[in-house]
N, C-alpha and C positions, 0 to 999 in steps of 0.2 A: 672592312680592314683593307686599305690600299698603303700600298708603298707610296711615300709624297714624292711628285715629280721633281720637288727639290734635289734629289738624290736616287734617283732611279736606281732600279737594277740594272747591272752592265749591258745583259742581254736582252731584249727583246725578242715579242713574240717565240716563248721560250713555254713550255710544256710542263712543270710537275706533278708526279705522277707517282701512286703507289707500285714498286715494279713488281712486286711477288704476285698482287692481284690478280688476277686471270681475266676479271671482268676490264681492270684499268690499263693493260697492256691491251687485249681483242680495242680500245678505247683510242688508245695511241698506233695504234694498226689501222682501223677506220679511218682518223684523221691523215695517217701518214699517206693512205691509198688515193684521196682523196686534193688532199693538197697540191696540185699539180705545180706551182709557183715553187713551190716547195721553201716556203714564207716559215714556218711553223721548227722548232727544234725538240726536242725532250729531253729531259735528266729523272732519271728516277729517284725517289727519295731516299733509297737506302744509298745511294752512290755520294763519295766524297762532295760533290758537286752539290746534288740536288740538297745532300743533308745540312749543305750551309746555307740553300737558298730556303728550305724550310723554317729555318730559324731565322734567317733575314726578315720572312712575312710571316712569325707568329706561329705553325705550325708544328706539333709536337712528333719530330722525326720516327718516335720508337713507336707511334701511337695515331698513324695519319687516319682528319677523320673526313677531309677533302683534299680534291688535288686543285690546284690552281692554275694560271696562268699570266704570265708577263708579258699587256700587249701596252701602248703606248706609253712605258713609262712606270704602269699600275698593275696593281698583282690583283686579279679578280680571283674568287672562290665560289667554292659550292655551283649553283647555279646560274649563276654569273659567270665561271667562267667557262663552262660547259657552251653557253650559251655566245660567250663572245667568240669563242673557238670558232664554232660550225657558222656562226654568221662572216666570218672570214672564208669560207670554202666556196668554191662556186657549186651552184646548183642551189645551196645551204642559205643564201643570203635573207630567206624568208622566215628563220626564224626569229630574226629580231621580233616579231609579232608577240611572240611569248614571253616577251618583256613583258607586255600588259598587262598579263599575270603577278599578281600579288608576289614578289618576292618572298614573304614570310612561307606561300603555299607550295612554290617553286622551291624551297630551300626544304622544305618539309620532306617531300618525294622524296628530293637528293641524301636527305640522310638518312631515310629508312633504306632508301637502296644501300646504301657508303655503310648503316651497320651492319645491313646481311650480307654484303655482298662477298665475303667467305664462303659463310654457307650454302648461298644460291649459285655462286659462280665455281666458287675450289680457290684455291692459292696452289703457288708457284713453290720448292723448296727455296729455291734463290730466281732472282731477276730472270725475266728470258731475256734469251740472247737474240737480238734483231739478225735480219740479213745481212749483206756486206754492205744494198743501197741502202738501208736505214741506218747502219750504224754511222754512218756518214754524218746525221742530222741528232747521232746522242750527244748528248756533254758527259761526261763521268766526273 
């Protein structure tokens, strides 16, 4: 499921992301740490923002069962975009390799982690709240 470059999404290189998750914030903390370019943005999916970009690429906002992302134009999921992420990061650029990998078995993983990932991680009562430099790089 991509957005057609016909019509992109406005923003680019742009983060969706479960924000209550514990596991999917420590996720966008990683990335944010890492991003030195500081190329990368995020919107959580409960926020006015993300909840419209969720429904733009198909994702069911009350019910997230991947987080995506917006890099050229295209909204990748699952492990795809996990994957196009960290191949943008320096240091990171080596896991394009794990493209190799059978997407049906790489999709696999990501959603037995994405169904436990309450139970194994915890949730959030509401969104956490970034720093001052990160909030710089949220959309709401």
């Amino acid at each position: 499921m991509t957005l057609r470059k016909t019509s992109p999404w406005p923003d680019d290189d742009l983060i969706l992301y479960d924000g209550v998750c514990v596991f999917c914030s420590r996720w966008i903390r990683f990335v944010a740490a890492r991003d030195v370019e500081r190329r990368f943005r995020f919107t959580a999916i409960q926020s006015g923002y993300g909840t419209r970009l969720a429904q733009a690429v198909g994702i069911n906002s009350d019910d997230p069962d991947t987080n995506a992302v917006i890099h050229g134009g295209e909204a990748f999921f699952r492990s795809d975009a996990a994957l196009t992420v960290l191949s943008n990061l320096p240091g990171w650029r080596w896991v394009r390799v794990l493209r190799a990998v059978p997407k049906p078995l790489r999709d696999a993983v990501y959603g037995l982690v994405a169904r436990h990932r309450y139970r194994i991680f915890g949730k959030y009562e509401a969104c956490f709240v970034p720093d001052a430099e990160m909030r710089a790089r949220v959309m709401e």
